[in-house]
N, C-alpha and C positions, 0 to 999 in steps of 0.2 A: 610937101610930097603927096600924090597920088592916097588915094585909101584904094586898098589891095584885096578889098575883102571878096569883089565877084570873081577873082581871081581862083583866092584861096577858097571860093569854095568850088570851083573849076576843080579844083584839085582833087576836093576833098569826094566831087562826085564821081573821079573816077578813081576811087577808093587809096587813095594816099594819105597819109597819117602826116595836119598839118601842124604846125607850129607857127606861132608868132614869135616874132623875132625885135629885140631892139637891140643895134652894135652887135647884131651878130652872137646876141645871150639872149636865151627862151626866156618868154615873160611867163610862163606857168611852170609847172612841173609835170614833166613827161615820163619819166623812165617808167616802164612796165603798167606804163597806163593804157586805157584803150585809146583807139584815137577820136578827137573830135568828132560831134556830130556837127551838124551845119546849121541849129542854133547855140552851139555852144561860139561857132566861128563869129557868126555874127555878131555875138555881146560883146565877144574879146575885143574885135576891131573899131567897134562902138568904142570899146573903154579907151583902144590904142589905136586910134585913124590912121598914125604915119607907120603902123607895125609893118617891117619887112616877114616876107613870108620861107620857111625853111620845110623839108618834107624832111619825114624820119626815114632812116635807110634799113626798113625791116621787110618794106619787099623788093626791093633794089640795092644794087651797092653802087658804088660810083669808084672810076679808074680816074685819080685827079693828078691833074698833070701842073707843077710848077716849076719855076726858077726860085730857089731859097739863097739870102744872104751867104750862105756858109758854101758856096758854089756849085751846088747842086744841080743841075741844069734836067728839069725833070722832059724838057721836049727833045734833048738829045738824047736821053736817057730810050724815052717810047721809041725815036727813030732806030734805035736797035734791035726792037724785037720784033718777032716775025707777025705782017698785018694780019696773016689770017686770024692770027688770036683776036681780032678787035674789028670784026663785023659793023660795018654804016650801022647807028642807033640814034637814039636824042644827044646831044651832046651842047654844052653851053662855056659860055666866058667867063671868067670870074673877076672880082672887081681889081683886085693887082697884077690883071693881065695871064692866068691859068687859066687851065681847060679841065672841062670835067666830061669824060664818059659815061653815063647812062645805061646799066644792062641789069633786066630781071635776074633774082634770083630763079638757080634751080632748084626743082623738088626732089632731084636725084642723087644729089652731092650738098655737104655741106658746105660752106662759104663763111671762114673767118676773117673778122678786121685784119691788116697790116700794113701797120705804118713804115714806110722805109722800104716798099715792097722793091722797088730798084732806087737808085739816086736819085729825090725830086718825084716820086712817083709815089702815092699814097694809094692804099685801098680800104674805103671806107664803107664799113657793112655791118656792123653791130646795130641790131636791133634797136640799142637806144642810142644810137650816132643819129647825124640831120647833115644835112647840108642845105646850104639857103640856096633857094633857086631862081629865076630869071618871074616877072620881072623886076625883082626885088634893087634896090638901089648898085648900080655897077655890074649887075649883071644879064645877059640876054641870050636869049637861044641862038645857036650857030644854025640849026636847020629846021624841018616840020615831021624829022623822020618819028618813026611810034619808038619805045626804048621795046630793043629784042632782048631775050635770053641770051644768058653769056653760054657761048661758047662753052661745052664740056673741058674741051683744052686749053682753056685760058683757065677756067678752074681748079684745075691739075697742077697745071701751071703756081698759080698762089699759094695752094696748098702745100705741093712739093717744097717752095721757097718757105715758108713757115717751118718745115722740120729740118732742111738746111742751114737756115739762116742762126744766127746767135754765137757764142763762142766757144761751143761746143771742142771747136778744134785746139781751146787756150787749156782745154783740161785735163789733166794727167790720167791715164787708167793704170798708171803704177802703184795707185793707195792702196795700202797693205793692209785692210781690214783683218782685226782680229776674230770676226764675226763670221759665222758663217751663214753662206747662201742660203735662200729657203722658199717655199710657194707665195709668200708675200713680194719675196722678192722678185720672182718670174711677173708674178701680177702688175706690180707698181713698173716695173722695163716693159713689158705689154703695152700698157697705158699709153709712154713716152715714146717708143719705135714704131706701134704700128701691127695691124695684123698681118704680117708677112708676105710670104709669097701668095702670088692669084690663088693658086690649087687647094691655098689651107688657109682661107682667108676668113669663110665659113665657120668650122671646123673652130678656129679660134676664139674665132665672137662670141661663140655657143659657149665653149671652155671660161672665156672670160666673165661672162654675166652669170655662168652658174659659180664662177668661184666670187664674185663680186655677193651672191644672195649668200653663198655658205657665210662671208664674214657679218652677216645682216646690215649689209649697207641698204640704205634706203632705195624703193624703187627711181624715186625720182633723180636724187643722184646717182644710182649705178645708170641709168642712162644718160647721162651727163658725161660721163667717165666711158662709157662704151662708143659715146659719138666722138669724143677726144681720142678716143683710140685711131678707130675709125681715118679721123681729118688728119691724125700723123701718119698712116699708110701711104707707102708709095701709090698707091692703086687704090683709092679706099671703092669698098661698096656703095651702090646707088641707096640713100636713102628710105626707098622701102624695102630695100633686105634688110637692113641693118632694123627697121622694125619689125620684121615680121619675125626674125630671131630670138630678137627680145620680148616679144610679146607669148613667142613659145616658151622659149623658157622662166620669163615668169609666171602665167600658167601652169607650167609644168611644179614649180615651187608652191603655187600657189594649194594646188591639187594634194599636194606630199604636206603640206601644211605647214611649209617651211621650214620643217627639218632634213 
């Protein structure tokens, strides 16, 4: 096979976070690493000449499109939904005959994984996800287009199906807790619904971060917990309100000395 490395550092120059790949399993350790420099590429491929090459999906995700044993039909699945969601971008083949869409992520909305996002239809975005790209063995590019930004409404879209999705509807709200209701409680149902309606969408976020510093959860995780709020909104906020809220009101905690 081909050595891939002026490829992969093709890649790497226009700043994509690469991986070597054998059978389709990273030959390093990647999760929450930086990514390759372009002599780090070059030793690896030294060591593994025949390495298929994979990009990490932390500034991209990918809309992959398959047929699965279990009858899934992920191209009749896509033929249902509306094209404008899925604007011409990069898009490639995959080696058992799928298709993989190609779209930046936004700075303005968050963008989580979901797998099973329709029948046969995966969305692959985790930070430390990959997918192996063309021209790695069985796969090749369908076009020469650049990869665009996804679509605001395709990410609403994903979103949306993430707080829908699950078996939410298999579950009784007849348990008769003996316990009663309380500000924990309002907190943690925040977290899991969503900040509400547009008008108090604000208003909420603010509410929540300050009640998130009263229990002294750590900065780091109450924002972790404010952006899961956030990505369960029907409507969430653009990414820099949802900082600049939280940067107020920790600040603001910060100032009071955290009491």
């Amino acid at each position: 096979m081909k050595n891939l490395v002026k490829v992969a550092l093709a890649y790497q120059a226009k700043g994509m976070s690469v991986l070597p790949l054998l059978n389709k399993r990273p030959l390093i350790k990647f999760a929450d690493k930086p990514a390759l420099t372009a002599d780090e590429i070059k030793e690896l491929w030294k060591k593994y000449p025949t390495a298929n090459i994979a990009l990490k999906t932390d500034k991209f995700f990918v809309v992959d499109i398959d047929r699965h044993e279990n009858g899934a039909d992920g191209f009749s699945s896509f033929e249902q939904l509306p094209g404008e969601l899925f604007p011409e971008t990069l898009s490639q083949t995959t080696k058992h005959g799928g298709k993989q869409l190609f779209y930046l992520k936004r700075t303005d909305m968050a963008l989580r994984q979901m797998i099973g996002w329709q029948p046969g239809i995966d969305i692959k975005a985790h930070p430390n996800n990959y997918v192996v790209v063309a021209p790695s063995e069985g796969y090749s590019w369908e076009n020469k287009h650049p990869i665009v930004e996804a679509p605001l409404e395709l990410v609403r879209t994903i979103n949306q199906a993430r707080i829908t999705r699950g078996r939410t509807d298999r579950i009784s709200e007849d348990l008769n807790l003996t316990r009663e209701r309380n500000s924990t409680t309002d907190l943690l149902e925040t977290i899991a619904v969503g900040l509400g309606d547009q008008g108090q969408r604000n208003k909420t976020l603010a509410a929540l971060c300050g009640a998130l510093f009263f229990r002294s959860v750590k900065p780091r995780l109450a924002y972790k917990l404010v952006n899961m709020a956030n990505a369960n909104s029907e409507d969430p906020l653009p990414q820099r309100e949802v900082d600049r809220t939280f940067e107020s009101i920790l600040n603001r905690e910060m100032q009071n000395g955290g009491g």
